[in-house]
LUMBALO-591347 format. One record per atom (N, C-alpha, C, O, CB): x, z, y; residue in one letter. Coordinates in steps of 0.02 Angstrom, whole numbers, padded with zeros to 5 digits, always signed. Glycine has a CB too. Layout:
BEGIN
XZYa...
//
This chain:
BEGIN
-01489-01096+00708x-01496-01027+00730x-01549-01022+00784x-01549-01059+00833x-01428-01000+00755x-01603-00966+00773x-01670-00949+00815x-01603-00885+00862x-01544-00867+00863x-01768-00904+00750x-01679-00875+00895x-01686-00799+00939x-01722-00741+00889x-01713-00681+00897x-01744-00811+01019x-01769-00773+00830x-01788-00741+00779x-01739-00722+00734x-01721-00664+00725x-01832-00771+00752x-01711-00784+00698x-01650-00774+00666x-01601-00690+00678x-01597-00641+00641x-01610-00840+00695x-01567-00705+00747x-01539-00686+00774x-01551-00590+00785x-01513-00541+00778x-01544-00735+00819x-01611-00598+00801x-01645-00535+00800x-01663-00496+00744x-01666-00435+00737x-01696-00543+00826x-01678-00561+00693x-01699-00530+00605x-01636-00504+00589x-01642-00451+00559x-01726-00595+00536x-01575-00523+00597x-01515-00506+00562x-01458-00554+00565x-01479-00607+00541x-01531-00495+00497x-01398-00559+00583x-01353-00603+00580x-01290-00562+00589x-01284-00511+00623x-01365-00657+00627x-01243-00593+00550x-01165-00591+00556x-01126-00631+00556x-01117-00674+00514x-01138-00566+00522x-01086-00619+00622x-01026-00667+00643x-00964-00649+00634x-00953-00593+00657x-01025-00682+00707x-00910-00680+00605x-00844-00676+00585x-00788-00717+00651x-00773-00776+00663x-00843-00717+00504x-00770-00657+00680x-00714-00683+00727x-00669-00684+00713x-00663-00654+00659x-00701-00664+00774x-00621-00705+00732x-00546-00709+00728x-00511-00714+00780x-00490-00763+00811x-00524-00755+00695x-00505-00622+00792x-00491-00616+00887x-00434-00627+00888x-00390-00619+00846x-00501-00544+00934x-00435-00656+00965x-00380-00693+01003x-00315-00623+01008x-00334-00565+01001x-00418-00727+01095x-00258-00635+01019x-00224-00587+01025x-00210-00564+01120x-00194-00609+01158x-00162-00609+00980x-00219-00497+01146x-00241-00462+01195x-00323-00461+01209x-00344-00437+01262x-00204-00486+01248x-00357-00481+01172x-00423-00452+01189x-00426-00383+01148x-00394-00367+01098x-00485-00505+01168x-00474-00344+01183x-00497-00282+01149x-00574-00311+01094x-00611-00359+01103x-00520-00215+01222x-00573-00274+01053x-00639-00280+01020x-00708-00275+01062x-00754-00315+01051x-00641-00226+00971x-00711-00227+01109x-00763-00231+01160x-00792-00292+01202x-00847-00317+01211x-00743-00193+01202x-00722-00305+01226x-00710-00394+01257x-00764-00445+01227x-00806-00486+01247x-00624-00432+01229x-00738-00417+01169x-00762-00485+01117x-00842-00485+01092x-00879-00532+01080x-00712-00482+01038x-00851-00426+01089x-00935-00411+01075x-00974-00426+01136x-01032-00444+01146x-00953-00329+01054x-00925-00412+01174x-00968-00435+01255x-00987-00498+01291x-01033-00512+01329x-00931-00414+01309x-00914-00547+01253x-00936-00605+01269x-00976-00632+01232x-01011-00675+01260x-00897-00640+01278x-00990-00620+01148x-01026-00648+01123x-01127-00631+01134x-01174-00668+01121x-00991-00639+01064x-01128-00554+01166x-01155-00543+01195x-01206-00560+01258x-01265-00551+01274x-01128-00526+01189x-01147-00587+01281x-01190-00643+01364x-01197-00715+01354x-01219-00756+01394x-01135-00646+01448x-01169-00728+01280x-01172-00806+01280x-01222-00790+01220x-01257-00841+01224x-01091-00861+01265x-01243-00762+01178x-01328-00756+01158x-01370-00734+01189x-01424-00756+01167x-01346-00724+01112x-01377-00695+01238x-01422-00673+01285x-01442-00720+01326x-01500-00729+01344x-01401-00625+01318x-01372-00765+01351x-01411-00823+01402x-01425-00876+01370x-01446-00923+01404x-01372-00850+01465x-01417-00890+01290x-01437-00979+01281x-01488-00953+01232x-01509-01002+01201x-01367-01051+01244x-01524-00883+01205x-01580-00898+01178x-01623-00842+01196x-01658-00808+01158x-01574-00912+01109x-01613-00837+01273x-01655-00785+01307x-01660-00728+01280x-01703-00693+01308x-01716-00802+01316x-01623-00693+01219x-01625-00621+01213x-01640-00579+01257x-01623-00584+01315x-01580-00600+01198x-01672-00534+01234x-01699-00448+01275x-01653-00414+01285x-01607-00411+01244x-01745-00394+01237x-01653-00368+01354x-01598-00337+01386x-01549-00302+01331x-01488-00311+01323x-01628-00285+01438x-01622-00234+01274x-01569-00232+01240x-01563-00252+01173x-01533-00215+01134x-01549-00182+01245x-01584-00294+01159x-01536-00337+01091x-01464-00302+01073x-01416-00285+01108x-01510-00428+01117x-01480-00299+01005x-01448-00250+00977x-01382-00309+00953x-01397-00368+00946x-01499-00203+00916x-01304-00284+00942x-01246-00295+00944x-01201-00253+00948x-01203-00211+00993x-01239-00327+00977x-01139-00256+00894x-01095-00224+00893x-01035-00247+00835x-01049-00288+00791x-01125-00163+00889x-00965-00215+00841x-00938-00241+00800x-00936-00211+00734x-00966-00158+00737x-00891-00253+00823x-00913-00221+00676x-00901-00173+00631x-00816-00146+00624x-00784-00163+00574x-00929-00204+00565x-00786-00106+00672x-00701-00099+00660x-00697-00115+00707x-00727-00166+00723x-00655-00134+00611x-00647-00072+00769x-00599-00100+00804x-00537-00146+00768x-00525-00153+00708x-00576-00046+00837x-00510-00166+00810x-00461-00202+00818x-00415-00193+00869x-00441-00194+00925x-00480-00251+00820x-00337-00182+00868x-00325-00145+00929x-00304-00238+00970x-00300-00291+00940x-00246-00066+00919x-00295-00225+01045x-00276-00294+01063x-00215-00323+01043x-00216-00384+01038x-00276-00300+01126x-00159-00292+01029x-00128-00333+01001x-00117-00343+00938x-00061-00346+00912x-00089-00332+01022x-00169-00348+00911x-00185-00372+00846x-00218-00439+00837x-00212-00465+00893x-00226-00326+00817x-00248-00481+00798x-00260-00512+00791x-00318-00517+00740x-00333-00460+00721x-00218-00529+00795x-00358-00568+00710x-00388-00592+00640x-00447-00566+00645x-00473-00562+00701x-00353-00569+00571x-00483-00544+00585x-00540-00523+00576x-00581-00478+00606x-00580-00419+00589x-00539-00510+00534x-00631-00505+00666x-00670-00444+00681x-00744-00458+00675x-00763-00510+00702x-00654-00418+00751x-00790-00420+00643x-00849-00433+00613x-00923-00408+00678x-00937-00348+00686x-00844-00382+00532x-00952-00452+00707x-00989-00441+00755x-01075-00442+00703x-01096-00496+00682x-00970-00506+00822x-01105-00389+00692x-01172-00391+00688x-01213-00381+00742x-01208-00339+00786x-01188-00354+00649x-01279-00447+00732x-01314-00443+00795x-01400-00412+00738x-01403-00414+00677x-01311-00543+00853x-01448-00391+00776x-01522-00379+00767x-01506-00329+00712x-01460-00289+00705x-01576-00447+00747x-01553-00344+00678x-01564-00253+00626x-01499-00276+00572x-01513-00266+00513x-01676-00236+00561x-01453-00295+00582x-01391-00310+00536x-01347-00259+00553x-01304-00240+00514x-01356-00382+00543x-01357-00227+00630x-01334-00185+00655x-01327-00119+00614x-01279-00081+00620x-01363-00183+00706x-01374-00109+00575x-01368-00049+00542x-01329-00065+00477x-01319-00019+00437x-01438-00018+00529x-01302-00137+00463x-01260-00121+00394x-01181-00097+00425x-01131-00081+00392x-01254-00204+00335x-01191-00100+00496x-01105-00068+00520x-01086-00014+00486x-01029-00020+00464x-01094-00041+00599x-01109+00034+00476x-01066+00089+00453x-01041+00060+00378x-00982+00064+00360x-01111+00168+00449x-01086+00033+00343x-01050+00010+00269x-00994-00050+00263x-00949-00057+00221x-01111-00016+00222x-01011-00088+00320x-00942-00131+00330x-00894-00080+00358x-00844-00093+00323x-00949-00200+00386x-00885-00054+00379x-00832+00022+00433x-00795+00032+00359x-00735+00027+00347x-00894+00129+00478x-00835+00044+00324x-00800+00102+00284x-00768+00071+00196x-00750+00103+00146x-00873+00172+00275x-00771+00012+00207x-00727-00060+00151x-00666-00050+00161x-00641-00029+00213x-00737-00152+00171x-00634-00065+00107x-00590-00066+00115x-00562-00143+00157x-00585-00200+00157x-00574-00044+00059x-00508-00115+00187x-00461-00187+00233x-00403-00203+00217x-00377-00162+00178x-00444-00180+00307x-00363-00259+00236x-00318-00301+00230x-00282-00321+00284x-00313-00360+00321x-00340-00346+00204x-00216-00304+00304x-00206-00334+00359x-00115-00353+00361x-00077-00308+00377x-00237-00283+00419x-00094-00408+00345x-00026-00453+00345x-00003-00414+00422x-00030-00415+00477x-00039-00561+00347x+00062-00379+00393x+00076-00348+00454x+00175-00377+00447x+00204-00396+00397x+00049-00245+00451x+00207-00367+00526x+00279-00369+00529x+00288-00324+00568x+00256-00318+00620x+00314-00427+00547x+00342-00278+00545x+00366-00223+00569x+00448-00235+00592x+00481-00244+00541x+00353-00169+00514x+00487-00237+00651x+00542-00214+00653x+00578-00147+00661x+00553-00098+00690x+00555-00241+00683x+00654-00148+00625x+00647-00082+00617x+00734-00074+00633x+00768-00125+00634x+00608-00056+00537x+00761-00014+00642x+00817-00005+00690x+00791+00001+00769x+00824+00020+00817x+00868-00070+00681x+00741-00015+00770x+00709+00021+00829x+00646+00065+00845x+00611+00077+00796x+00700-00020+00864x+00624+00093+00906x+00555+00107+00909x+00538+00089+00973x+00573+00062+01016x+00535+00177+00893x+00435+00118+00979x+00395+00101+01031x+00370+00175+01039x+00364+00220+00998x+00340+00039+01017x+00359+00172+01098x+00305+00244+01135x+00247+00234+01085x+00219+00275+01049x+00269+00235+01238x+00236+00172+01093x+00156+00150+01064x+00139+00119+00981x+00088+00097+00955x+00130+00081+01117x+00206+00129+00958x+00207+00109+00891x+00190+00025+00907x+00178-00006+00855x+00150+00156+00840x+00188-00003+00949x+00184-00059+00916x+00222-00082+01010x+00248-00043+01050x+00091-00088+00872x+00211-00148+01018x+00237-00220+01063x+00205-00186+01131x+00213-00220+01182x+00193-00317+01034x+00173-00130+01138x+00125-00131+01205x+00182-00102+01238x+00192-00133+01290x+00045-00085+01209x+00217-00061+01231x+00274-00018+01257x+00355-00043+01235x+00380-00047+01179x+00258+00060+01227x+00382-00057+01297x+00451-00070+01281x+00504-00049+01239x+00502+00012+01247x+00472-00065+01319x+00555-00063+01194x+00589-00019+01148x+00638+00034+01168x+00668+00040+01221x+00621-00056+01107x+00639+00066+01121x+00691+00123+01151x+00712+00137+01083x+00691+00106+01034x+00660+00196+01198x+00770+00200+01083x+00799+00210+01019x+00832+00178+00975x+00841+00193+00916x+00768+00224+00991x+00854+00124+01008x+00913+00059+00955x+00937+00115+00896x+00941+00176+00905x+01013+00017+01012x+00949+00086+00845x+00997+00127+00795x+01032+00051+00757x+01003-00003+00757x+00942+00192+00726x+01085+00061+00735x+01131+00036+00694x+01096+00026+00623x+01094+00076+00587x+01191+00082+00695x+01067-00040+00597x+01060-00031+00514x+01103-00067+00462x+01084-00100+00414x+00993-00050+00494x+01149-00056+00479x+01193-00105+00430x+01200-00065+00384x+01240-00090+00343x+01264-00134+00453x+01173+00006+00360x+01186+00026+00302x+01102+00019+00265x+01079+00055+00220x+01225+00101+00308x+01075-00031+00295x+00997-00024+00257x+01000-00091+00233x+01010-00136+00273x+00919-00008+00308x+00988-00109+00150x+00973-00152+00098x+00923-00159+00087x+00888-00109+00097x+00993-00145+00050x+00889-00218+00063x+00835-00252+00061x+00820-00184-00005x+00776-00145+00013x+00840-00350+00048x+00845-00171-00062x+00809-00114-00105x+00780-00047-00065x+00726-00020-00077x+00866-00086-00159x+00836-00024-00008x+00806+00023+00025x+00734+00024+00066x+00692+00069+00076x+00851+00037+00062x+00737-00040+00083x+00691-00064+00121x+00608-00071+00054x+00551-00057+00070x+00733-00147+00158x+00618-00084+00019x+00561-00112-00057x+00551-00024-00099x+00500-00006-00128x+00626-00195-00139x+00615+00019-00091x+00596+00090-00097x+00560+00121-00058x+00522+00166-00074x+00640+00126-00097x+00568+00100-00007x+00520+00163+00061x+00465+00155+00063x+00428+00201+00077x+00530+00161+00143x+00430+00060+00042x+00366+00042+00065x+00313+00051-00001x+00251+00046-00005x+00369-00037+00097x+00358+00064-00045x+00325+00096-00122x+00305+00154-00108x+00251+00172-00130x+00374+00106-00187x+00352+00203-00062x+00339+00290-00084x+00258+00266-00023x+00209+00293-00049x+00432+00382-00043x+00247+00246+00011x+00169+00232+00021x+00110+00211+00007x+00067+00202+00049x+00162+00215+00043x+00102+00200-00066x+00058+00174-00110x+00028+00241-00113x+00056+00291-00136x+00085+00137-00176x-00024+00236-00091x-00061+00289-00145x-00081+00342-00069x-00060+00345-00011x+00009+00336-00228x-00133+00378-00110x-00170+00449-00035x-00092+00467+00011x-00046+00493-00021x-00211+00568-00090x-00083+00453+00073x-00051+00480+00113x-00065+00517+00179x-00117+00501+00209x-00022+00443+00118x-00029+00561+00204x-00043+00591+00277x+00002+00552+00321x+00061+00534+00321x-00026+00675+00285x-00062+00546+00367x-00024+00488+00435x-00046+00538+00487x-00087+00583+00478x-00066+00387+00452x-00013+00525+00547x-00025+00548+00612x-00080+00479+00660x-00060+00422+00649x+00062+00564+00646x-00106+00481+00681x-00131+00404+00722x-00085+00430+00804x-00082+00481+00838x-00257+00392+00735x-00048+00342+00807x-00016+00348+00872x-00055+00379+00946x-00113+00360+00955x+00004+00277+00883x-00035+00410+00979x-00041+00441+01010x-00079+00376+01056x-00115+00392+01104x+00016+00484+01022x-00072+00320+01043x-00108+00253+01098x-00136+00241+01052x-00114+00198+01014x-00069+00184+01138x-00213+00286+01035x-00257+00255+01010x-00321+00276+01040x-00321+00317+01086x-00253+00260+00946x-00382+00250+01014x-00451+00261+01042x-00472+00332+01005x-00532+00344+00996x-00508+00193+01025x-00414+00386+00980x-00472+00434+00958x-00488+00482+01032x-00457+00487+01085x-00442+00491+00882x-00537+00504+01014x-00540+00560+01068x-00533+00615+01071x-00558+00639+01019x-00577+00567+01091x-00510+00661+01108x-00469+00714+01144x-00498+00756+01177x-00489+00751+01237x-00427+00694+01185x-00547+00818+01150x-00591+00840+01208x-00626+00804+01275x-00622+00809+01336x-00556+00882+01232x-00668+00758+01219x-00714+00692+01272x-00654+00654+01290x-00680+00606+01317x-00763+00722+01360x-00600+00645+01292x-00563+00609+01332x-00500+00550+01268x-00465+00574+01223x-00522+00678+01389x-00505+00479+01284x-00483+00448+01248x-00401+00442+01248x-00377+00425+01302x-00518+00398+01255x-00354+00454+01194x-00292+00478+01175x-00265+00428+01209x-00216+00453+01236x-00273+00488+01102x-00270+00345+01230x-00230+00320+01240x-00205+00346+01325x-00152+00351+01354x-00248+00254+01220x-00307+00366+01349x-00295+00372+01426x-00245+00429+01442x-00211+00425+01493x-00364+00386+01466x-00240+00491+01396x-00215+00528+01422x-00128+00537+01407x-00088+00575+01434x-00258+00577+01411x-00120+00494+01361x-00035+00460+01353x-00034+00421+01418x+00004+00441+01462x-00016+00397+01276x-00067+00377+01427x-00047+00328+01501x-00042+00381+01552x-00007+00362+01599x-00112+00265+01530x-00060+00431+01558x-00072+00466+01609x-00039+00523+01610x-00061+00575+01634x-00130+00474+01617x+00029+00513+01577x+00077+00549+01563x+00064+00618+01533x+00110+00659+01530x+00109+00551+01614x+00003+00630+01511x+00008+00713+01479x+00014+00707+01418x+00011+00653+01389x-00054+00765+01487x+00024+00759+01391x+00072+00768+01315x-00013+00764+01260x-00069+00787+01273x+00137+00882+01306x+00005+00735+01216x-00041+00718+01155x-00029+00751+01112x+00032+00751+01102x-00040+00658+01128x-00066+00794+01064x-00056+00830+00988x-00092+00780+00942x-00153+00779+00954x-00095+00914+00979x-00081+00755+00911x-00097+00707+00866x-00118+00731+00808x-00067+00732+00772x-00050+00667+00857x-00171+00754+00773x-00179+00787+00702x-00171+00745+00650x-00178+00684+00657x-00242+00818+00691x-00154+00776+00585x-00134+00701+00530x-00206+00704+00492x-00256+00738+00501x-00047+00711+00456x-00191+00658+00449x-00268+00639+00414x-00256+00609+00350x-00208+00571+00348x-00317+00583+00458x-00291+00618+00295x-00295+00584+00245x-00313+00510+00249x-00369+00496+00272x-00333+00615+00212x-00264+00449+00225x-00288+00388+00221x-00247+00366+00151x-00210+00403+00117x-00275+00342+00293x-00266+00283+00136x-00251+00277+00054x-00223+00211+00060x-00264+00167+00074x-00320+00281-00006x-00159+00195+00053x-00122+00125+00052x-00144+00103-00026x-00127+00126-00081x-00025+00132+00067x-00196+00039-00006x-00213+00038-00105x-00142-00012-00132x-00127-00017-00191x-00319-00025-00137x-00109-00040-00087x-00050-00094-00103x-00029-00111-00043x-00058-00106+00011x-00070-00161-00144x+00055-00146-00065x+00077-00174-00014x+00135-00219-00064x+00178-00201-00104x+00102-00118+00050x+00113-00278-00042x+00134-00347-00080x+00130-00397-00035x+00092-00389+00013x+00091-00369-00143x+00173-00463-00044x+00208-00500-00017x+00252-00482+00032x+00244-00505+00089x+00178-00538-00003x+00302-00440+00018x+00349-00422+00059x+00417-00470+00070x+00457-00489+00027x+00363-00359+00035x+00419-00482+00142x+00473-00535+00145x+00525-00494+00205x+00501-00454+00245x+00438-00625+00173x+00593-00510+00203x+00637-00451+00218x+00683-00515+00262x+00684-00567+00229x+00679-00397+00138x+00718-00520+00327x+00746-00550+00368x+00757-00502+00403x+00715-00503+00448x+00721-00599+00392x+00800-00447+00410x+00809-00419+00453x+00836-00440+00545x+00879-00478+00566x+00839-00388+00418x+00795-00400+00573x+00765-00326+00565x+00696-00331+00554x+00657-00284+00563x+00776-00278+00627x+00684-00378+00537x+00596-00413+00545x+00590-00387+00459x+00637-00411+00427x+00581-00535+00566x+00558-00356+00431x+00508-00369+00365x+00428-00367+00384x+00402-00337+00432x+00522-00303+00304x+00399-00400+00341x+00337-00426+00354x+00305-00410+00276x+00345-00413+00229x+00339-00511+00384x+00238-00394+00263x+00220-00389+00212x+00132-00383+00203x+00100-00366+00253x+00260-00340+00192x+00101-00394+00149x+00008-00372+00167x+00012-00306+00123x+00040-00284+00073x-00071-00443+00127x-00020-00292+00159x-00061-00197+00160x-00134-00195+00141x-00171-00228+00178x-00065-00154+00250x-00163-00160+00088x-00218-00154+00089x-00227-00070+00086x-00191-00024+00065x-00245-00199+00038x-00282-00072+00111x-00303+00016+00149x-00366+00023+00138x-00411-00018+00128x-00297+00032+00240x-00366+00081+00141x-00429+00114+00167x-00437+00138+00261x-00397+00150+00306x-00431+00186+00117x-00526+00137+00256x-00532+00147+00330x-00500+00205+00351x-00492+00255+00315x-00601+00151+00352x-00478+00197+00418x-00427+00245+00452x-00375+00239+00452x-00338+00282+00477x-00424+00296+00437x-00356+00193+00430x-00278+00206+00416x-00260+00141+00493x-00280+00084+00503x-00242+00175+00303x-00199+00201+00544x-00138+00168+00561x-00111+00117+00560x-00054+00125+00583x-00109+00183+00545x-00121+00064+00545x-00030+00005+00526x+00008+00047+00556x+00033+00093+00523x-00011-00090+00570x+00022+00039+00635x+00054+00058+00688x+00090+00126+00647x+00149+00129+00628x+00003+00070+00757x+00045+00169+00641x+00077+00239+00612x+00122+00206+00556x+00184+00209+00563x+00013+00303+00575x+00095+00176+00502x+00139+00149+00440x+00197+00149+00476x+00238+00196+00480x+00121+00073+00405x+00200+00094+00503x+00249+00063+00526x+00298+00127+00550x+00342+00147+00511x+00224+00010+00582x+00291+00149+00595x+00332+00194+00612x+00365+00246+00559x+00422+00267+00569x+00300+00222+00657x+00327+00267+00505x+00340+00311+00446x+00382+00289+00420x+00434+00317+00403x+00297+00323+00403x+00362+00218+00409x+00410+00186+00377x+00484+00172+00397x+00532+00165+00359x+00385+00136+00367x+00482+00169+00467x+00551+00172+00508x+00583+00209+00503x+00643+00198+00503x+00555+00174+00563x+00540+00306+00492x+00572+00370+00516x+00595+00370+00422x+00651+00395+00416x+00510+00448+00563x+00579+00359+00384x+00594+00367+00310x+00661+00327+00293x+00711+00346+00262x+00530+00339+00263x+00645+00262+00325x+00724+00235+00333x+00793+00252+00365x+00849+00227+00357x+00720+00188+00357x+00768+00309+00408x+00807+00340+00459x+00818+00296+00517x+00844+00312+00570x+00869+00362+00432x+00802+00256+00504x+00821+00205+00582x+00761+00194+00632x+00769+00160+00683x+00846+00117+00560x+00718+00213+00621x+00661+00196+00631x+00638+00110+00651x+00674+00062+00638x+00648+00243+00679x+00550+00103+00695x+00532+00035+00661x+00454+00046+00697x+00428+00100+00713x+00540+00029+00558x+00436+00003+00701x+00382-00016+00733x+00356-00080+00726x+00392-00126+00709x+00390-00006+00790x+00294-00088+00739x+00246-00166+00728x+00250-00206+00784x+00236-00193+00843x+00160-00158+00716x+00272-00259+00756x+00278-00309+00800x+00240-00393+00797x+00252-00444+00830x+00347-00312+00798x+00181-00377+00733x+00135-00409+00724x+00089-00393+00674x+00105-00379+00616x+00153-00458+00719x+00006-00394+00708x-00037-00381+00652x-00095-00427+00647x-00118-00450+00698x-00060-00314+00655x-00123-00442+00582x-00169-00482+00580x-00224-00441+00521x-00209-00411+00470x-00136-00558+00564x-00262-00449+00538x-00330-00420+00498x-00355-00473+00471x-00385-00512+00509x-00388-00384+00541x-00348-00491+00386x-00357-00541+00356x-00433-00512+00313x-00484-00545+00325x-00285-00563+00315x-00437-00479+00287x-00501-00456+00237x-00535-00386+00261x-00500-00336+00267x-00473-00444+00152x-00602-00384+00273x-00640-00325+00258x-00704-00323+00200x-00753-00359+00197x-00667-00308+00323x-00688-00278+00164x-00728-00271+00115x-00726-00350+00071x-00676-00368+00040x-00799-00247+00149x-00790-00391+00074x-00785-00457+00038x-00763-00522+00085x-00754-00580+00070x-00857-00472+00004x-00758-00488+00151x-00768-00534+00204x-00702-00547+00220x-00665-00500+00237x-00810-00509+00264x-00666-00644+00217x-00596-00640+00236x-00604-00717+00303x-00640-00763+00323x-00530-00654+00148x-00533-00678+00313x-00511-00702+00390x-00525-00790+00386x-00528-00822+00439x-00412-00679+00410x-00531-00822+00325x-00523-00910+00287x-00593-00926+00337x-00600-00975+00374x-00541-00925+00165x-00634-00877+00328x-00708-00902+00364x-00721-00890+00438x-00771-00907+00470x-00770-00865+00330x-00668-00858+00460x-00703-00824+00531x-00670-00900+00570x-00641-00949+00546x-00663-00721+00567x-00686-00884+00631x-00703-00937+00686x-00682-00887+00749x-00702-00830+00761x-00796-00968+00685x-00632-00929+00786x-00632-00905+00862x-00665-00945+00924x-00653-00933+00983x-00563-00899+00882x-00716-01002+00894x-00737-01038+00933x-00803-00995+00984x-00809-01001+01045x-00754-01099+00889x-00836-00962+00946x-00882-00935+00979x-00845-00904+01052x-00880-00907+01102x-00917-00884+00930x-00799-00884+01056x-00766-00845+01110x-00730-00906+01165x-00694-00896+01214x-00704-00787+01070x-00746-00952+01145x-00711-01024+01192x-00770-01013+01276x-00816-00972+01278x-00736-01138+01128x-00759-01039+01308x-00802-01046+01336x-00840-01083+01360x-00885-01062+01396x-00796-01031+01355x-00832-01145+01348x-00854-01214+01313x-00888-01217+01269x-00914-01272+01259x-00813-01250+01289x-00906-01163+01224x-00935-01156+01174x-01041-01161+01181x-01069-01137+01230x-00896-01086+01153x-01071-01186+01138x-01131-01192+01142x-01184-01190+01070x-01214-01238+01046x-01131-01250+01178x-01183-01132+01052x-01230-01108+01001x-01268-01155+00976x-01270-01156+00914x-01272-01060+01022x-01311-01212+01017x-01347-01253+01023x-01320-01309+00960x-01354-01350+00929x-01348-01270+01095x-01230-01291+00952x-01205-01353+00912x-01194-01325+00850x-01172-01364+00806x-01139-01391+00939x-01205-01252+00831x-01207-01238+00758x-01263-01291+00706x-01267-01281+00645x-01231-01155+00755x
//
């Protein structure tokens, strides 16, 4: 790998650590190409897809004029092996916020459970959790949930293309999801709780495939800090 290379076009496959933000991660990879092959202030970089932090797996960093295939990686379809527990909920739909709402599920069967995650196949309306990065009259939804004011959340068209390998241990089921861009887990998850009546929330996510690109190839070494380009 050049500084030409690098500049002509390149893509890197991460496999973010769990509590980093996607930003984090473009940033470090950012100062550790800038300082070992003297890149220009602004050298172009970015990711293709957030990732929320407590997620995990696939996040796609284009550096130099590769930068412009981001919007067509954005908009692939994705993949992401998710576990949801359920008899409970989160403020935040997922592990960032403590639980609340215990409910009783001893009347929920593994069929009830394989019925609910079917009626989501196919074009659905989701809400996005109120702890997310959309924005809010200039202002980002998660800041203004942390900051105790009330959120209106608008719903949106997104498309569950499948959901297969479903494994059931209650209260834990776990299963892979494939989507279209925009789509929630977090929201899933919760729909899926409120449809069961008990409700349910994510309590692990991993981003395994975008578009042709899967999680088998990505690398979290670049983000070590020990790490040295020099040894690709």
């Amino acid at each position: 790998m050049t500084a030409e290379e690098l500049k002509s076009g390149y893509v890197f496959l991460l496999d973010k650590p769990l509590d980093w933000t996607s930003f984090q991660a473009v940033n470090k990879m950012k100062y550790k190409l800038k300082r070992e092959f003297d890149l220009p202030k602004k050298f172009k970089i970015g990711h293709a897809g957030t990732l929320d932090p407590r997620a995990t797996g696939l996040l796609i960093v284009c550096c130099g004029k590769f930068t412009k295939n981001i919007p067509e990686i954005q908009d692939a379809p994705k993949e992401y092996w998710t576990e949801i527990k359920i008899g409970v909920q989160t403020e935040s739909y997922d592990t960032e916020k403590p639980e609340i709402l215990h409910q009783d599920i001893s009347g929920v069967t593994e069929e009830d459970v394989r019925e609910t995650l079917e009626k989501f196949v196919g074009e659905i309306e989701q809400k996005p959790p109120v702890y997310s990065a959309i924005k809010i009259d200039g202002e980002r939804a998660y800041n203004l949930a942390r900051a105790g004011e009330e959120v209106e959340m608008k719903s949106r068209k997104t498309t569950i293309h499948y959901i297969k390998d479903i494994q059931i241990n209650f209260p834990l089921v776990s299963f892979t999801v494939g989507c279209s861009k925009g789509t929630y887990i977090r929201s899933l998850a919760h729909d899926i709780g409120r449809d069961l009546g008990v409700g349910a929330y994510l309590t692990q996510l991993r981003r395994t495939k975008i578009g042709d690109y899967k999680i088998e190839d990505a690398t979290d070494q670049f983000l070590n800090n020990d790490f040295r380009f020099e040894s690709l």
